[in-house]
C-alpha positions, 0 to 999 in steps of 0.5 A, spaced: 062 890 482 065 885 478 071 882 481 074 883 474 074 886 467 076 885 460 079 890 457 080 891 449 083 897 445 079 897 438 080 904 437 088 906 436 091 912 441 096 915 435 092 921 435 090 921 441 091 926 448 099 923 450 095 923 457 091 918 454 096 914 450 100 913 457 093 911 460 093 905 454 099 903 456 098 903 464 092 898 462 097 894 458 094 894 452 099 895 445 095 893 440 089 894 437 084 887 439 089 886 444 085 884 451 087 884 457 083 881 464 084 886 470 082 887 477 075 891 478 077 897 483 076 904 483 083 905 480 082 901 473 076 904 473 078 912 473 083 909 468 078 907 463 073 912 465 079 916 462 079 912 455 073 910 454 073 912 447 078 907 445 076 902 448 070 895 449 070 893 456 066 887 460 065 886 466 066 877 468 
């Protein structure tokens, strides 16, 4: 694994599950483009697992 991940949302959560929208919110990303660095654990990666549909993620 990683030791961290590059997360950006391309995929507006407006229609999205509410579940899924709080999970967008959770990895700190509002708008879309918006790209956040986070830790590479298996906490993040149930989060991203979640919304995968919304969002482009690399691994650094």
């Amino acid at each position: 694994m990683a030791e961290k991940l590059r997360v950006t949302l391309v995929k507006s959560p407006i229609g999205a599950v509410p579940k899924n929208k709080k999970t967008v919110a959770a990895l700190g990303l509002r708008k879309i483009n918006q790209t956040n660095e986070l830790p590479d654990n298996q906490a993040v990666r149930g989060m991203l697992r979640q919304v995968q549909h919304l969002i482009k993620v690399e691994e650094l």
